[in-house]
C-alpha positions in Angstrom: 0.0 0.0 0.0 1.1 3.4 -1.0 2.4 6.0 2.1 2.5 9.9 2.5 5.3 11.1 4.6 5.6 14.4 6.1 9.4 15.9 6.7 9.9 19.1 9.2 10.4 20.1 12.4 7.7 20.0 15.3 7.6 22.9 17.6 5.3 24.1 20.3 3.6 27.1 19.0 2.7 30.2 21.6 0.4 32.4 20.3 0.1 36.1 21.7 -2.9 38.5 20.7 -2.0 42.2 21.6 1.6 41.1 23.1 -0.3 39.0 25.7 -0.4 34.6 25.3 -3.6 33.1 24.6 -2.9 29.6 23.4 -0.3 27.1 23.7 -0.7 24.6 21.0 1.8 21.4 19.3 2.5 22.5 15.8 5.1 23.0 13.2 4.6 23.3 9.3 4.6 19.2 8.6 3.2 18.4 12.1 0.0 20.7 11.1 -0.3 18.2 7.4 0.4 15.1 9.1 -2.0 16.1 11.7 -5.0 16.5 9.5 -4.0 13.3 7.0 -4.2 11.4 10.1 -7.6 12.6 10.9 -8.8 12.2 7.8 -8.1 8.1 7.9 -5.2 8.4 5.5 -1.7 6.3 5.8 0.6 9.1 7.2 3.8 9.1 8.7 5.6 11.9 10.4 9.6 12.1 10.0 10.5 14.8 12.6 12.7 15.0 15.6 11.4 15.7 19.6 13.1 16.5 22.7 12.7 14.2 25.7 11.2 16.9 27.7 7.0 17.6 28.4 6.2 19.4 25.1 8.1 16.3 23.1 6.2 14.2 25.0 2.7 15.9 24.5 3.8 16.1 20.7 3.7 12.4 20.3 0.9 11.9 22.2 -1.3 14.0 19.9 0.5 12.0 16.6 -1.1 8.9 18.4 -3.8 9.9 19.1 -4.5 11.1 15.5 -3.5 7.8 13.7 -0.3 8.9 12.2 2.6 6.2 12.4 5.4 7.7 15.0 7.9 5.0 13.7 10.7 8.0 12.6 10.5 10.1 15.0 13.8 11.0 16.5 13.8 11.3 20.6 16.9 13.2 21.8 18.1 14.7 24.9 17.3 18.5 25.9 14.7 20.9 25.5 12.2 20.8 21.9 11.3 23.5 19.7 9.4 26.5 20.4 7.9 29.3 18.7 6.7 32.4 19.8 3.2 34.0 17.3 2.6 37.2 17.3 -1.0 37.7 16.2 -1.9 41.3 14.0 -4.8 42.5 13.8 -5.7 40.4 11.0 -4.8 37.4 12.1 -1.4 37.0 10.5 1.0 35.9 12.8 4.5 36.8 12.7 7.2 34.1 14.3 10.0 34.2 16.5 12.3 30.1 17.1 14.0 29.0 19.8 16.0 26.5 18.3 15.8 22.8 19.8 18.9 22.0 22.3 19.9 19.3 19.5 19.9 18.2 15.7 19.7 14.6 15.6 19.9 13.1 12.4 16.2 11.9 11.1 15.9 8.5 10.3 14.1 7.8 6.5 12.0 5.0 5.0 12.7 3.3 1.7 9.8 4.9 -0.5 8.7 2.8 -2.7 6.2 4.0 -6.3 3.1 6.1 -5.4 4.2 7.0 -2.2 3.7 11.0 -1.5 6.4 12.5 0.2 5.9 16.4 1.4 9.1 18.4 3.0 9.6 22.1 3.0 9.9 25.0 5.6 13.2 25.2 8.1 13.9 21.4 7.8 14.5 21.7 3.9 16.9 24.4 3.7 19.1 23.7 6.8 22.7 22.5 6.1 22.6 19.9 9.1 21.5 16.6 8.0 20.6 17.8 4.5 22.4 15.0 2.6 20.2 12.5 4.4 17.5 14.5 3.6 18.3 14.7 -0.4 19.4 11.2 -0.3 16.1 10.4 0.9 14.1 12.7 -1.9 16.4 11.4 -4.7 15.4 7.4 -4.1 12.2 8.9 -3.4 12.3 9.9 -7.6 14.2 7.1 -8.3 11.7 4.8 -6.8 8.6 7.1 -8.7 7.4 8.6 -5.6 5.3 11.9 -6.0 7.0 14.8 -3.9 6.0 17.9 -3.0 7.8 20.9 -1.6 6.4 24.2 0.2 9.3 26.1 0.6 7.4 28.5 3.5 10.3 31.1 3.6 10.4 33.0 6.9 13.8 35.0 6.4 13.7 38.2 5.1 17.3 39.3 5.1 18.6 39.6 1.9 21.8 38.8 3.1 20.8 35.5 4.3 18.1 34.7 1.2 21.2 34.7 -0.9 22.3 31.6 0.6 19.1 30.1 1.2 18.0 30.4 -2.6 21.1 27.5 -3.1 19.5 25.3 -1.0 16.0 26.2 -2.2 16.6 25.5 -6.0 18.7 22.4 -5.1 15.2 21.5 -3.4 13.2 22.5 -6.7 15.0 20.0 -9.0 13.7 17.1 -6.3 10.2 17.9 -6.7 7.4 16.9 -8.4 4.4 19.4 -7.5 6.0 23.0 -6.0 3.3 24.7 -3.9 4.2 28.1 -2.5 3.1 31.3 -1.7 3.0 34.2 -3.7 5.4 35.4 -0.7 7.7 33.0 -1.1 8.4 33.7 -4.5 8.7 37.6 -4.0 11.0 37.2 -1.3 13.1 34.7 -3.3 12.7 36.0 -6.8 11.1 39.5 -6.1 8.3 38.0 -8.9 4.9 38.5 -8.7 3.4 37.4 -11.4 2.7 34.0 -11.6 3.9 32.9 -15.7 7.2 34.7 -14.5 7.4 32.7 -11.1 6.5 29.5 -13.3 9.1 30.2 -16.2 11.5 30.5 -13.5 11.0 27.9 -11.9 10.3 25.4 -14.8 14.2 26.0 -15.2 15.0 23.8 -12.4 12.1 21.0 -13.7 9.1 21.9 -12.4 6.2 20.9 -14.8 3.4 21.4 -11.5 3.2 25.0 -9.7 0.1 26.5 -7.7 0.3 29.4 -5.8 -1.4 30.2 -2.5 -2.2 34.0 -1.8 -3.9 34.4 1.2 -8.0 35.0 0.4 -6.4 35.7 -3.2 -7.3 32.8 -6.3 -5.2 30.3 -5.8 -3.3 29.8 -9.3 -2.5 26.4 -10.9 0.0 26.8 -13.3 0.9 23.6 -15.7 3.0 22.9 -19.0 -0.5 22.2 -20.5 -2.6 25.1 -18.7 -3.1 27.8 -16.3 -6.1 28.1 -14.1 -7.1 30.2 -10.8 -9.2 29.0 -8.4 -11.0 31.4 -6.1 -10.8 30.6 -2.3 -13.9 30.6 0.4 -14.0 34.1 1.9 -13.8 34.2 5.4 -12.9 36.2 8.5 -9.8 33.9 9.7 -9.7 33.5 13.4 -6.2 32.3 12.8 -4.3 32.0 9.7 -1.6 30.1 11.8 -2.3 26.5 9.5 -3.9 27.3 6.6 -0.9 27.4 4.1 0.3 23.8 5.4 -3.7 22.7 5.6 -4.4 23.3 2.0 -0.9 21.2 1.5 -3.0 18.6 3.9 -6.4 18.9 1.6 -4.4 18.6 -1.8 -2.5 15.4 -1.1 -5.9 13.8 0.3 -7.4 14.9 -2.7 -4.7 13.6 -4.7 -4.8 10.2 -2.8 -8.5 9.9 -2.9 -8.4 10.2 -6.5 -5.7 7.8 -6.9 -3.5 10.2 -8.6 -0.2 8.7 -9.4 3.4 8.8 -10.6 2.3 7.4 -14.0 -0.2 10.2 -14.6 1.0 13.1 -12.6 2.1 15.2 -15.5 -1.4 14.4 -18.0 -3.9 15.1 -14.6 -6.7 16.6 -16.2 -8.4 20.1 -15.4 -11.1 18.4 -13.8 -9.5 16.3 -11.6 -7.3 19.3 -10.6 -10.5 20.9 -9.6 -11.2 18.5 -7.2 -8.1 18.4 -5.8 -7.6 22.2 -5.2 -10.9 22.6 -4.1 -10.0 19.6 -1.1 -6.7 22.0 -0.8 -9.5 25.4 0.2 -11.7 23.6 1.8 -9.1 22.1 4.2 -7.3 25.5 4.4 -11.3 27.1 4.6 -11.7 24.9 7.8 -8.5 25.8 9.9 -8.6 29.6 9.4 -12.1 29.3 11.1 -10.1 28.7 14.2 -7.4 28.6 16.4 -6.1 24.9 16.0 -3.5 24.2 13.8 -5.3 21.2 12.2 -8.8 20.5 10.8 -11.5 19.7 13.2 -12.6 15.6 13.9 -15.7 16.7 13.0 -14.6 18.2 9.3 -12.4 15.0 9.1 -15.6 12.5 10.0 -17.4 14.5 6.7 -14.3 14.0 4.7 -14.3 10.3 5.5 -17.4 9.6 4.2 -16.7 10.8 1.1 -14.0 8.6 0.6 -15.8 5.8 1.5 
């Protein structure tokens, strides 16, 4: 049976509204998508690192919980991640990391054909452990996995975007769908418009780009066509998950549809429909509130339809 693996760090997400906390929550870009596969009945595992300390400990406890298999997940010594949100009036949360006490190496399947791998964020573009990490995405191809990369830039120093961008188009030439935001490309490229993003990054082999813009279309951008998608207006309690829910909604969409390496390049418009739409509705569902993850109650309707 096919898998989905998620790759990224798992922190433990404070969240301040007008410079005072009002949630504590487990969370972390891949920990949010594996979260919500889980709920939504579908064969996830989580490749991530946690400290042995209370918030490691409540961190694997929720990936029980949830259904998502635990089996590479990296214990270590000393304190885990955290990160501090800053909540604007809008919503949008801004981030500050305190780094974990220790970098472990992850430990990574054999992938084997169909298997949908996502990675992106910190995890992708840090120097430690990166050569397991490509290892890992290049038998991934080799083997005719599907992978999918979010690169969910946080750094805005142009100083340190030079060096990032390395790491970030070595990234490109591993993957098989790129989703982004329209951020991540201006602070990257300084491109806004979406053909120029896509010629750009067709250099480096990407046939498959969408672009998330907040309550902006989202744009689907192919070899074959170009399509925009509008998103589900509403007034986000939290936007703290949407961008790595809609990643969430579109591989359950993909796997529900039983989209594959064979045919990932000839998808047709209609089944790319479906599988954006999956993507905003997911994304739709967490920006209604304050969790990181969809509800069990949005996953119990989403079940059902796969059934």
């Amino acid at each position: 049976m096919r898998s989905i693996y998620t790759i990224g760090e798992t922190t433990f997400d404070i969240v301040f509204k007008n410079e005072q906390p009002i949630l504590g929550i487990v969370g972390g870009s891949a920990l949010n998508t594996a979260v919500s596969l889980g709920r939504a009945g579908l064969p996830i595992h989580f490749i991530s690192r946690l400290g042995n300390d209370r918030i490691g400990n409540l961190a694997l406890k929720l990936l029980i919980e949830n259904g998502i298999n635990t089996g590479y997940i990296t214990r270590f010594e000393g304190n885990s991640r955290i990160s501090l949100a800053f909540m604007d009036e809008n919503n949008n949360a801004e981030y500050q990391f305190y780094q974990a006490g220790l970098m472990p190496d992850l430990h990574y399947p054999v992938p084997v054909t169909d298997d949908i791998i996502s990675f992106g964020s910190t995890l992708a573009i840090q120097n430690e452990g990166r050569g397991n990490l490509l290892g890992f995405l290049k038998e991934g191809l080799t083997q005719k996995a599907i992978t999918i990369y979010d690169p969910n830039i946080r750094q805005k120093q142009e100083n340190k975007l030079a060096g990032i961008r390395v790491n970030v188009e070595e990234n490109f030439r591993l993957t098989t769908i790129l989703k982004g935001s329209a951020e991540d490309f201006e602070k990257l490229y300084g491109i806004t418009n979406p053909e120029e993003i896509f010629q750009k990054v067709q250099s480096f082999g990407i046939q498959t780009l969408i672009i998330t813009s907040g309550d902006n279309p989202v744009q689907l951008i192919t070899e074959r066509f170009s399509k925009k998608y509008p998103v589900e207006m509403v007034q986000p309690v939290s936007t703290i998950g949407c961008g790595d829910n809609f990643t969430a909604g579109m591989i359950a969409g993909m796997y529900q549809l039983n989209v594959r390496s064979e045919n990932i390049n000839s998808i047709p418009i209609v089944t790319w429909d479906q599988i954006i739409q999956t993507g905003n509705s997911f994304a739709s569902e967490v920006c209604r509130s304050d969790m990181n993850y969809i509800s069990e109650e949005f996953a119990s309707k989403f079940r059902k339809t796969c059934q």
